[in-house]
C-alpha positions, 0 to 999 in steps of 0.5 A: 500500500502506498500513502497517497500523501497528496490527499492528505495534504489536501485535507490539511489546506482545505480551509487553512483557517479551521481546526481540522475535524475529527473525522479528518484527524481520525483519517490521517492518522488511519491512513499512516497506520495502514502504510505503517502495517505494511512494514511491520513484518520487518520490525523486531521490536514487539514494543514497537508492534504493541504501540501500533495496535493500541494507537490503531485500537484509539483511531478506529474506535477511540478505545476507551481503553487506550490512553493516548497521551501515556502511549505516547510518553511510552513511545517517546521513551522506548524511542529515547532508549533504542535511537538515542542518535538518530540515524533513520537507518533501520525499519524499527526506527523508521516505523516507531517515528511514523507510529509516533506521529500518530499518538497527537490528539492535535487537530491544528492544521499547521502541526499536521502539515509539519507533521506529513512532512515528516512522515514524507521524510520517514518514507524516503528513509524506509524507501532507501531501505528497500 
């Protein structure tokens, strides 16, 4: 599956000057876990695998049982602690960063648009890869 980035950025500058709604934030961050689900045969790390399915579980259903803001703090620290120099240079490191993006409750359109930027730059990263 490839991430049609363009869509996105649409939805972002679509309106520049409103919030995006929740269904659109609920949309990106689906379509970026969809991308992300393609790679995971690759990770190693099941840390990394258990943050996906949890961040997917809150966007698909906004579980109840899924605490964005905790997942994010577990995901920046297993960050911290596995890619403490940031190399980019490996599929778990990859995808973590993509899921991280994904762990924001944030609708400005601004921080999106930084946001699929560096989704953009993680891409070329894993394409390198392959």
């Amino acid at each position: 599956m490839k991430l049609n980035l363009n869509k996105l950025y649409e939805l972002v500058k679509v309106n520049p000057d409103k919030e995006l709604t929740t269904q659109e934030l609920k949309y990106i961050n689906i379509e970026v876990l969809y991308f992300s689900k393609n790679y995971l045969k690759y990770v190693t790390i099941n840390k990394i695998k258990e943050i996906f399915e949890l961040s997917l579980a809150y966007w698909l259903d906004n579980s109840k049982n899924t605490d964005l803001k905790e997942l994010r703090v577990k995901a920046w620290t297993l960050n911290d602690q596995l890619f403490s120099e940031s190399m980019l240079n490996s599929y778990n490191e990859i995808i973590l960063r993509l899921l991280l993006t994904t762990l924001y409750d944030d609708k400005n359109k601004g921080d999106m648009e930084q946001s699929l930027e560096f989704i953009e730059f993680l891409i070329d990263n894993l394409n390198q890869l392959e």
